[in-house]
C-alpha positions in Angstrom: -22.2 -166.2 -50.5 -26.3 -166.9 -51.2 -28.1 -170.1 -49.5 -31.2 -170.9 -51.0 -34.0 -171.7 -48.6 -37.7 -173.0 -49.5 -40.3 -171.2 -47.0 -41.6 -174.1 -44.2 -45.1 -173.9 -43.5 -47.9 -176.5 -41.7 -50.8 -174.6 -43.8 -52.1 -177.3 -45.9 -52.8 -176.3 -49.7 -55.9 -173.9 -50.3 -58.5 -175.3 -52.5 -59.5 -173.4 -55.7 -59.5 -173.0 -59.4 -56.2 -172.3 -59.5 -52.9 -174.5 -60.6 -51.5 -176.7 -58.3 -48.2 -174.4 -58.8 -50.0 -171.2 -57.5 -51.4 -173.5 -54.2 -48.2 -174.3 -53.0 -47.0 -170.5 -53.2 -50.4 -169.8 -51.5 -49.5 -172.4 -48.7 -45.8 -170.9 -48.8 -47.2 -167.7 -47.8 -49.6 -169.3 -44.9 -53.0 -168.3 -47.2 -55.2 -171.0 -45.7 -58.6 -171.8 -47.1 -60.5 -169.6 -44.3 -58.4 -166.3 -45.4 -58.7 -167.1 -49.2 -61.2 -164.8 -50.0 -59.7 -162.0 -48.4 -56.8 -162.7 -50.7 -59.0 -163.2 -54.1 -62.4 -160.7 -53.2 -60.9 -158.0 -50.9 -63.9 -155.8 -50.3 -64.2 -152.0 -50.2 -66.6 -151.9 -48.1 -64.2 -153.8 -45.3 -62.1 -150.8 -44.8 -61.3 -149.7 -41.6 -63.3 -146.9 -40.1 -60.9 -143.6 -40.7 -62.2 -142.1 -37.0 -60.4 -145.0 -35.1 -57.3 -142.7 -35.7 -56.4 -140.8 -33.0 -56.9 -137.0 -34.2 -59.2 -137.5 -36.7 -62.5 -136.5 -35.6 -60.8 -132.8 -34.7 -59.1 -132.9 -37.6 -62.6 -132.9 -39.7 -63.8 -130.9 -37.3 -61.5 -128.5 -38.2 -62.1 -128.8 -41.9 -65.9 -128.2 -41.7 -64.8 -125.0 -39.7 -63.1 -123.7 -43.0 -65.6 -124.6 -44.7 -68.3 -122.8 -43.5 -66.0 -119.6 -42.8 -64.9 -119.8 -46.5 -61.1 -119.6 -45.2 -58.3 -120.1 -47.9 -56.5 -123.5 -47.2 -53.5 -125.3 -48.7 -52.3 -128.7 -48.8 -48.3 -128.8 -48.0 -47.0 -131.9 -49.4 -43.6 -133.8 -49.8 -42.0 -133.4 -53.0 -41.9 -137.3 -53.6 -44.7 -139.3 -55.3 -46.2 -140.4 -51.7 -46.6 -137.1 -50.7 -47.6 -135.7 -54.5 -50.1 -138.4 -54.4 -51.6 -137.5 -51.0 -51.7 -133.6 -51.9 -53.6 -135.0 -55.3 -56.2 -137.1 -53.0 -57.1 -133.9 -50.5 -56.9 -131.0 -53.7 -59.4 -133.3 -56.0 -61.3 -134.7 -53.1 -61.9 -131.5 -50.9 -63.0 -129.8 -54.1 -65.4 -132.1 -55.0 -66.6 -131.9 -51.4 -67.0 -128.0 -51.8 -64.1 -126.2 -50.8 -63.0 -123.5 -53.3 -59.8 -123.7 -55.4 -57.9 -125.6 -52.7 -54.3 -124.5 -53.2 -51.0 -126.1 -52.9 -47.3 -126.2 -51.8 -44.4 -128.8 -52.1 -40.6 -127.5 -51.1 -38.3 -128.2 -54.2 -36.4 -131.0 -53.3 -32.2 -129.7 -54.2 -33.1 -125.9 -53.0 -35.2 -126.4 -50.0 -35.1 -129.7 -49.0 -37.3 -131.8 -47.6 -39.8 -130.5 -44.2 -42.1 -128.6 -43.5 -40.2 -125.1 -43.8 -41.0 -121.8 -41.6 -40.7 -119.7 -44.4 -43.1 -121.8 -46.2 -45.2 -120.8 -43.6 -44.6 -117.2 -43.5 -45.1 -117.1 -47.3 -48.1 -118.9 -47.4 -49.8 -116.3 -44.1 -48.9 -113.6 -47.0 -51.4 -115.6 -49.5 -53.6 -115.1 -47.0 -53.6 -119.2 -46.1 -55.3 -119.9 -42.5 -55.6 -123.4 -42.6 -52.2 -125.7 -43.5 -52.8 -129.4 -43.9 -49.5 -131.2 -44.0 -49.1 -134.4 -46.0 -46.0 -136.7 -45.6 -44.2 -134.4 -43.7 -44.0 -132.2 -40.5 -43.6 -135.0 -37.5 -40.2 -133.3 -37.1 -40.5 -129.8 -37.9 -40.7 -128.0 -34.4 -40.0 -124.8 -35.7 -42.7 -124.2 -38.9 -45.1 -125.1 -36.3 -43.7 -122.3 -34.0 -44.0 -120.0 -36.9 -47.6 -121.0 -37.7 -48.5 -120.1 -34.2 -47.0 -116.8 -34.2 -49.0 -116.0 -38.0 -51.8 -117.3 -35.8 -52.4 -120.2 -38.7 -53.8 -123.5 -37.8 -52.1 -126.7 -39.0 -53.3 -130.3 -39.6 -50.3 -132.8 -39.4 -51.0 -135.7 -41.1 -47.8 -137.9 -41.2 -46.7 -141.8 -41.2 -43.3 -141.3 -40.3 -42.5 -142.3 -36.6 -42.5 -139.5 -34.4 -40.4 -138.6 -31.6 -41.2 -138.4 -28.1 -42.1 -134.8 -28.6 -44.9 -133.8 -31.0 -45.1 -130.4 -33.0 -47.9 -127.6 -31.4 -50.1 -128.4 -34.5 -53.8 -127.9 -34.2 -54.1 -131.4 -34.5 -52.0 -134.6 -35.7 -53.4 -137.4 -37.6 -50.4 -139.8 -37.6 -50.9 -143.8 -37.0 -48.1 -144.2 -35.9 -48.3 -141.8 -32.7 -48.4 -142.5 -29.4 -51.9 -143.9 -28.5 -53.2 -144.4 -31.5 -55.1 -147.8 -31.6 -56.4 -147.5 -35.1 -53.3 -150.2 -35.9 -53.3 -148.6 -39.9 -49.9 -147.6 -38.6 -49.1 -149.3 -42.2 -50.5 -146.7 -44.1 -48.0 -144.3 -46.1 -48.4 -140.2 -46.1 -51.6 -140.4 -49.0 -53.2 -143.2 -47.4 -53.6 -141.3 -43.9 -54.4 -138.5 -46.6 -57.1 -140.5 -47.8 -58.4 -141.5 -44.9 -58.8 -137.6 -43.8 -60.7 -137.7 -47.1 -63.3 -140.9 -46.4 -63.9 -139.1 -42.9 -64.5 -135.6 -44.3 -66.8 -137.0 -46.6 -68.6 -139.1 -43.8 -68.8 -135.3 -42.1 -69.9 -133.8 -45.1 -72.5 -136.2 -46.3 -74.1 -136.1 -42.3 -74.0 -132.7 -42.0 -77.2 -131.4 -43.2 -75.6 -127.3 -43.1 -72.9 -129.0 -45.8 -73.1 -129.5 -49.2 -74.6 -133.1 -50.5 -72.9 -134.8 -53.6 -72.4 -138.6 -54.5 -68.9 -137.9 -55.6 -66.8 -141.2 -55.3 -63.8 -141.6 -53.1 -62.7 -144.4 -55.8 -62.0 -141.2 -58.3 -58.7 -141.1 -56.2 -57.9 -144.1 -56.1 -55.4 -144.0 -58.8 -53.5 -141.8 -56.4 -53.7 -143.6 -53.0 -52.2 -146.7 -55.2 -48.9 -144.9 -56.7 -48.3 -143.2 -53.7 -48.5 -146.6 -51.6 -46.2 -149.0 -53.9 -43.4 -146.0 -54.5 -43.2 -145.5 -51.0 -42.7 -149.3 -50.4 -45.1 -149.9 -47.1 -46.5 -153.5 -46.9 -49.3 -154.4 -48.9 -51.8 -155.6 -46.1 -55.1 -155.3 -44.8 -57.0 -152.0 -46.2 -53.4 -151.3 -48.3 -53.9 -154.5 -50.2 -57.7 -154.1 -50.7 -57.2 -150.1 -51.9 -53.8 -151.0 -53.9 -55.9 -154.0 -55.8 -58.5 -151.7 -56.4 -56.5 -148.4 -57.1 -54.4 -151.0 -60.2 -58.1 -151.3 -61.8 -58.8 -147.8 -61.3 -55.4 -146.7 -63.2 -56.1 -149.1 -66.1 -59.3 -147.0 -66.8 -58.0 -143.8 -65.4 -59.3 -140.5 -67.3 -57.0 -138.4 -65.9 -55.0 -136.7 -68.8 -52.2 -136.7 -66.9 -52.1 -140.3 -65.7 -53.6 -141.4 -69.2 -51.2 -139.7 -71.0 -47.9 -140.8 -69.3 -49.7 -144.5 -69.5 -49.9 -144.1 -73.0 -46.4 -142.8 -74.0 -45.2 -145.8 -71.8 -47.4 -148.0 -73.8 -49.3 -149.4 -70.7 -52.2 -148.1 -71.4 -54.0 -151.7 -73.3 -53.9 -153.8 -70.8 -54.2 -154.3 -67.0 -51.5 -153.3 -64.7 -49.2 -154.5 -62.1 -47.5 -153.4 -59.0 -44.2 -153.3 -60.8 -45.6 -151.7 -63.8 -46.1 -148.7 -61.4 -43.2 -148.7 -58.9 -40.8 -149.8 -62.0 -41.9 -148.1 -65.2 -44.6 -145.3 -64.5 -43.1 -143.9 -61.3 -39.5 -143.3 -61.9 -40.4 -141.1 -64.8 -42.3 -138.7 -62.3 -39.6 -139.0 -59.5 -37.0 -137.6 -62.1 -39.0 -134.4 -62.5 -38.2 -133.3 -58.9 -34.8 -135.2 -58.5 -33.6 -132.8 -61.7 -35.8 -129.8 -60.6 -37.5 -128.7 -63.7 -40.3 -126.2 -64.4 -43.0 -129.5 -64.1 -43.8 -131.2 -60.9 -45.7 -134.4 -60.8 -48.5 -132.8 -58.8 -49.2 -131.2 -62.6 -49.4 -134.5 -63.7 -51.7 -135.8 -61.9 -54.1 -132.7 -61.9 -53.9 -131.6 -65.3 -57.3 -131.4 -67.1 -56.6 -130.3 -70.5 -55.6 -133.4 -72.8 -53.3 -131.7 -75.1 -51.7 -130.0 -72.0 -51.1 -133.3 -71.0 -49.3 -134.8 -74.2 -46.7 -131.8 -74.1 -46.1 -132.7 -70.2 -45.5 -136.0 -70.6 -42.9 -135.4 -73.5 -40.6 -132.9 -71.4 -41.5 -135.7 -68.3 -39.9 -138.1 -70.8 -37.1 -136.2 -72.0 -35.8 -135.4 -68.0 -36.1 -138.8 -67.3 -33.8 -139.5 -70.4 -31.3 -136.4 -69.1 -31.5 -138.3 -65.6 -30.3 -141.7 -67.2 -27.8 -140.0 -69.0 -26.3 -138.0 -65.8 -27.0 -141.1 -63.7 -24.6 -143.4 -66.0 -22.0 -140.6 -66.4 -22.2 -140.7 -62.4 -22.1 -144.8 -62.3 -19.3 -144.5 -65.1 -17.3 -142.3 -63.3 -17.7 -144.0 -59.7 -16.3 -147.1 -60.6 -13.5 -145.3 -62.1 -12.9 -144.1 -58.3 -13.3 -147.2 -56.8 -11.1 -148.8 -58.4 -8.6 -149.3 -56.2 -10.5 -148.7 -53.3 -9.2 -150.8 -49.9 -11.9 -151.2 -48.2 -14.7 -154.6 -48.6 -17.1 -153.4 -45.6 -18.4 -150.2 -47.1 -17.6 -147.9 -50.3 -17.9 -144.2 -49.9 -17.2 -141.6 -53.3 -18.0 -138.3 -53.8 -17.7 -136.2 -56.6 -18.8 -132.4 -58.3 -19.3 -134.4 -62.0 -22.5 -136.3 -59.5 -25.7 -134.1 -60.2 -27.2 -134.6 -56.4 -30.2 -135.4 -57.9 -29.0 -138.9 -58.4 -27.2 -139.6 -55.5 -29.2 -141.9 -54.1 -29.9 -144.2 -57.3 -25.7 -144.2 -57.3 -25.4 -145.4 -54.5 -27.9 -148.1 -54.9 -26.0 -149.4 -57.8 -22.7 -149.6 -55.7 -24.4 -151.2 -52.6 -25.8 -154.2 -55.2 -22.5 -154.0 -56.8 -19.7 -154.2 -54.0 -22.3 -156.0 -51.5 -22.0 -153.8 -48.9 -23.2 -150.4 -47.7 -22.5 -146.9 -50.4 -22.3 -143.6 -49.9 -22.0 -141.9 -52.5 -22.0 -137.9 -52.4 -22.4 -134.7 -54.6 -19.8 -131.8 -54.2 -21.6 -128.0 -54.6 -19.4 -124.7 -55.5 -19.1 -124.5 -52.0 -17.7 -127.2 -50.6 -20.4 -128.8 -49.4 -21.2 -132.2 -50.4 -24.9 -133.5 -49.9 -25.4 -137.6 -50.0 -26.9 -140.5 -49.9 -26.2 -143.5 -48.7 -27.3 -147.5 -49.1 -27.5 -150.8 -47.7 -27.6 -153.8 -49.9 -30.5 -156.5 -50.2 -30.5 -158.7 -47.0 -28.1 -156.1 -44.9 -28.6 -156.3 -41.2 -26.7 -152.9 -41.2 -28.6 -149.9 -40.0 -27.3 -147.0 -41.9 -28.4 -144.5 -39.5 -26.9 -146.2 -36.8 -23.7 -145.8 -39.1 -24.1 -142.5 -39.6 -24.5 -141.2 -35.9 -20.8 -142.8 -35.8 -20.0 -139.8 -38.1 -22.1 -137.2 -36.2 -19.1 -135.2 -35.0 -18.1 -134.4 -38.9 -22.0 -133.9 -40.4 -24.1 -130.9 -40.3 -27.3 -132.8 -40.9 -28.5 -136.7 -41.3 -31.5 -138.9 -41.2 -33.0 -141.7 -42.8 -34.0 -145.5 -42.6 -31.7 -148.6 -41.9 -31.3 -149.3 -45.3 -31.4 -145.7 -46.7 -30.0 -142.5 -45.4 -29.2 -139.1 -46.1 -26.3 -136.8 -45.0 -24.4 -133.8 -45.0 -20.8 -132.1 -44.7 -18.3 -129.9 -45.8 -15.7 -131.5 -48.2 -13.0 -130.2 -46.0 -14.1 -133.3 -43.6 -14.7 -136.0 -45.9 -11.6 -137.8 -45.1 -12.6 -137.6 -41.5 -15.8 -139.0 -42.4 -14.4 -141.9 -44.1 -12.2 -143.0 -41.0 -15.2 -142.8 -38.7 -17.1 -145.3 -41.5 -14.1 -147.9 -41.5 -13.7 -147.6 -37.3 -17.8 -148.2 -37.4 -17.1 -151.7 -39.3 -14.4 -152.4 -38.0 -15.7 -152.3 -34.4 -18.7 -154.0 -35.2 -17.1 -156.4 -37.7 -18.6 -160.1 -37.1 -18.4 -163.5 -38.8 -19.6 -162.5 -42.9 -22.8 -164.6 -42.6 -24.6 -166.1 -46.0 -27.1 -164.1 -47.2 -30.6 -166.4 -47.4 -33.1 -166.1 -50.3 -36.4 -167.5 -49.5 -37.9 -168.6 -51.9 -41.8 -170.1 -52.4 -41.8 -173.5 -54.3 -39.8 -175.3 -56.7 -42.2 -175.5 -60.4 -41.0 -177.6 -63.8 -40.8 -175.7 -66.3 -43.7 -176.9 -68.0 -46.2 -175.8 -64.6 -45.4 -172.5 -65.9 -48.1 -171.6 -68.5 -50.7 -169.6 -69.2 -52.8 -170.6 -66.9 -50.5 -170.6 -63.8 -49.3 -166.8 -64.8 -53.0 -165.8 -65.1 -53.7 -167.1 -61.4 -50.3 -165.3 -60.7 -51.2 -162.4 -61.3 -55.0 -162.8 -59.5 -53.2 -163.3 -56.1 -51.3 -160.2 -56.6 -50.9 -157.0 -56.1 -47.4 -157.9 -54.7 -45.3 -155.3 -53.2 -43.4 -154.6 -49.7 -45.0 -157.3 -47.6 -46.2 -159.9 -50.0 -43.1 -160.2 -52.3 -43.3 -161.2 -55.8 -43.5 -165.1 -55.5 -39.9 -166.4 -55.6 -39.8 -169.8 -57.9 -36.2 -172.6 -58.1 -36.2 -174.5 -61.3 -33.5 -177.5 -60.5 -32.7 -178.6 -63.6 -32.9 -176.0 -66.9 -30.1 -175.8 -69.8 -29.5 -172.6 -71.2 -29.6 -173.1 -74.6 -28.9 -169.3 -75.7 -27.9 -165.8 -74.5 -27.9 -162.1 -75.7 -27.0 -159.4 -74.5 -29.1 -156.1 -74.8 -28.9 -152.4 -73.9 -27.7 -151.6 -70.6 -25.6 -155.0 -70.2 -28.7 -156.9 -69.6 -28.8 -160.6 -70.6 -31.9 -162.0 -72.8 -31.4 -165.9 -71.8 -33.5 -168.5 -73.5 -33.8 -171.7 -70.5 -35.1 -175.1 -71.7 -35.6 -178.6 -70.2 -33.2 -181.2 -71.0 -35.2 -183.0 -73.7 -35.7 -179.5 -75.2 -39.5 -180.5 -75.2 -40.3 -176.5 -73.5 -38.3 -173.3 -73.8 -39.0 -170.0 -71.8 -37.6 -166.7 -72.4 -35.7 -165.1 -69.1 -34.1 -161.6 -68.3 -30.7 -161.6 -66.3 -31.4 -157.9 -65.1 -27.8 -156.1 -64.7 -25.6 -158.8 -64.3 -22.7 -158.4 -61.7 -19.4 -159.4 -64.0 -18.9 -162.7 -61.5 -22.3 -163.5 -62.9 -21.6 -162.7 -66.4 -18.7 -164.9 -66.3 -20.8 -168.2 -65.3 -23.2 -168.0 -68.0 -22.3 -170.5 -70.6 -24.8 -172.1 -73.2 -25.3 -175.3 -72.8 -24.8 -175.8 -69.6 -27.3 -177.0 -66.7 -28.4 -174.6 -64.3 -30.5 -174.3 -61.1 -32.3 -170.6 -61.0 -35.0 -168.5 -58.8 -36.9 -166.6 -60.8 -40.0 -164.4 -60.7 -42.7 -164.6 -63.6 -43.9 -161.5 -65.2 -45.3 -161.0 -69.0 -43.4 -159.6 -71.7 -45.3 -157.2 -73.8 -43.4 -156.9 -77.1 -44.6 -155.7 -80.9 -48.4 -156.4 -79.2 -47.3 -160.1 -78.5 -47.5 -160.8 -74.9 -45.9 -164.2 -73.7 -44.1 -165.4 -70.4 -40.8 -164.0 -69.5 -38.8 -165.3 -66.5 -36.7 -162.7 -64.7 -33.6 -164.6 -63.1 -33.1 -163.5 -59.5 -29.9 -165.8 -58.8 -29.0 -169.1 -60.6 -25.9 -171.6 -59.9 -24.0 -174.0 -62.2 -25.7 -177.5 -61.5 -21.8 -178.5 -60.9 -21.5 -176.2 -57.6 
């Protein structure tokens, strides 16, 4: 059950050029008329000095060291876009600073995993690599660092992930989220703490009169920090939302073949862009490359030169994403078919050798928003071995890797977030892992409570115009932090439905007088709601706005987030 709730708030409307409509989501969101132009004009030049975080002076250090003793370094990245984005903002960045064909690692996600890996390490030392800098990775991996002490290499550990009590024997760590740092950017993801290693080299650089001089701007990277911060979903405040607003401009206009390329082939490249355009259309076409493991990574991508190059990437980019949709429905297909008569309501676990493990995680997704409760969902190898993920639904209070340590006895390895977690086990104990799951809920099975969707206002239909969707999308960038703003038309008849590729619903909503009409999306309907959708009936639904860009038209689309029958 859902309970709809309007925010409460005692900040009085902000005064501005704006519709009424977009000052009461303002107000809804506490935006007074004192922070307003932080909100509107967020300045570049407001950012947070990079050396308040603990590290990063001897980090630099460090890096003016190599440079002036010409040593070979690399930048050791995560495989997913946040660290692919950070590795892109030191390789372009230190280059332009000076440094000499700066060269690169990132462990394939399926046969290496994710960490920072000793025989990385030991391979890189036979490169002859002397300086490591780690992005997005390494707060955990005790034993690389062990190795790069042995080799006698020097690492920099830069890292947002929290770290435990115990730090790896880097040379240095650069992590806001450490122990004594007072910096508070403990927001940042793995490329913004990349970038800011960048600003303060530059600083370094640029003071140093024994070190190259260039006016080479830190907003050619831009691009980067921004896809790297909304697809690793950290809140867009403070010097995130200032980079992330600028970084949207800088991708509109990017000249990157890579980037422009991609853009183009999605057709976003004519217009100006959005947080969703990048977390939900650009990015998941460069996650598939290293969820499939193919011969292109996105670090390619984003550091390709050569135009043409470019246009051939971007077609085998397009055609893995289209062999992950196909292996990711054969996977959803053949899940449900599972579940079918599966007993249990608290939690749904399935695993499977037809499940490429590649998409694990994206299954399991689709079962948590399904079923309504937590999914794991795993891959079975030749070997026995099954590798998963697992997922908590949208307003879970369930941490899933408190769940998981409830199966430690059983796993050979897990880790994650509350609401997303990995694993792994040997098929032989799967059923054992699936009693431990349904003793977790049982034991800590409480009262089902409704979940709560806040929304921001309630609008006519009629408020919603132009004009209101071109202040919308000023207040933006919205993200992890500052949520899309959430909107409850009372009274709207639907007044016709259709249904489109993927079991998505086309809905056309209009008032009762039939004076206005607006065009909404029902994304992936549950079959509950597909059964309460009846033309001509009178509905109540939340619903963000967005554009809809179609045959070069552009007009207002409304994407439904829940509705209910005016009669319940």
């Amino acid at each position: 059950m859902q309970i709809w709730k309007q925010r409460q708030t005692q900040t009085p409307k902000p005064q501005g050029p704006f519709p009424d409509l977009i000052a009461r989501v303002l107000a809804s969101r506490e935006i007074s008329q004192d922070n307003l132009d932080f909100l509107l004009q967020p300045k570049l030049s407001e950012l947070k000095d990079p050396l308040l975080m603990l590290g990063m002076q001897k980090a630099v250090d460090r890096l003016v060291q190599a440079y002036k003793n010409n040593e070979k370094i690399c930048v050791y990245a995560d495989f997913d876009l946040d660290g692919t984005s950070g590795l892109a903002i030191l390789k372009v960045g230190l280059e332009k600073l000076g440094f000499q064909d700066v060269a690169y690692y990132q462990p394939k996600r399926l046969s290496e995993g994710y960490g920072f890996h000793a025989d990385a390490v030991t391979e890189l030392h036979h490169l002859g690599i002397s300086l490591i800098i780690t992005v997005d990775v390494g707060i955990t991996s005790f034993k690389a660092f062990e190795r790069a002490r042995e080799l006698g290499l020097d690492v920099i550990l830069t890292d947002h992930h929290l770290p435990a009590e115990k730090l790896p024997d880097a040379f240095v760590v650069v992590n806001p989220n450490q122990k004594d740092c007072t910096s508070g950017l403990g927001y940042l993801c793995g490329a913004g703490v990349a970038f800011y290693l960048l600003r303060a080299a530059k600083r370094a650089f640029f003071s140093d009169p024994d070190l190259p001089h260039n006016e080479w701007d830190l907003k050619e990277v831009l691009e980067f920090f921004c896809i790297g911060t909304l697809t690793d979903m950290v809140p867009l405040i403070q010097d995130n939302r200032v980079l992330v607003k600028h970084g949207l401009l800088a991708l509109a206009q990017t000249q990157k073949p890579g980037l422009r390329a991609l853009l183009s082939a999605l057709k976003l490249d004519s217009r100006e862009l959005t947080s969703q355009d990048v977390a939900i259309r650009f990015a998941p076409k460069l996650n598939a490359l290293s969820r499939l493991e193919n011969n292109i990574l996105p670090a390619q991508i984003y550091l390709e030169t050569n135009m043409q190059k470019a246009n051939q990437m971007v077609s085998l980019i397009l055609e893995n994403n289209q062999t992950r949709q196909n292996l990711q429905g054969d996977a959803e297909k053949k899940a449900f078919e599972i579940l079918q008569n599966w007993p249990d309501k608290d939690f749904v676990f399935v695993s499977s050798e037809f499940f490429h493990r590649g998409v694990v995680g994206l299954i399991a997704t689709k079962l948590s928003q399904h079923f309504n409760c937590p999914a794991f969902v795993g891959s079975k190898n030749s070997e026995g071995m099954i590798v998963g993920s697992g997922r908590a639904p949208n307003g879970s209070d369930v941490s899933l890797v408190e769940v998981l340590k409830s199966c430690e006895s059983v796993l050979n390895r897990f880790g994650g977030h509350a609401a997303a977690a990995g694993f792994e086990l040997h098929g032989a104990k799967e059923s054992q892992m699936v009693e431990f799951l349904r003793e977790y809920f049982v034991l800590s099975k409480s009262e089902p409570k409704p979940i709560q969707i806040d929304f921001d206002t309630m609008a006519e239909v009629s408020e919603i115009n132009a004009q209101a969707m071109k202040w919308h999308d000023f207040i933006g960038p919205f993200g992890m932090g500052f949520q899309v703003p959430l909107i409850q038309i009372a009274h709207v008849k639907l007044s016709g439905k259709k249904e489109l590729k993927g079991g998505h619903l086309k809905l056309s909503l209009s008032t009762n007088a039939g004076d206005a009409t607006l065009e909404a999306l029902l994304f992936s309907p549950s079959p509950a709601q597909v059964s309460q959708v009846h033309v001509g009936k009178i509905y109540q639904v939340l619903v963000e706005l967005q554009w809809n860009y179609f045959n070069g038209n552009k007009t207002i689309q409304l994407l439904i987030k829940d509705f209910k029958a005016n009669d319940q």
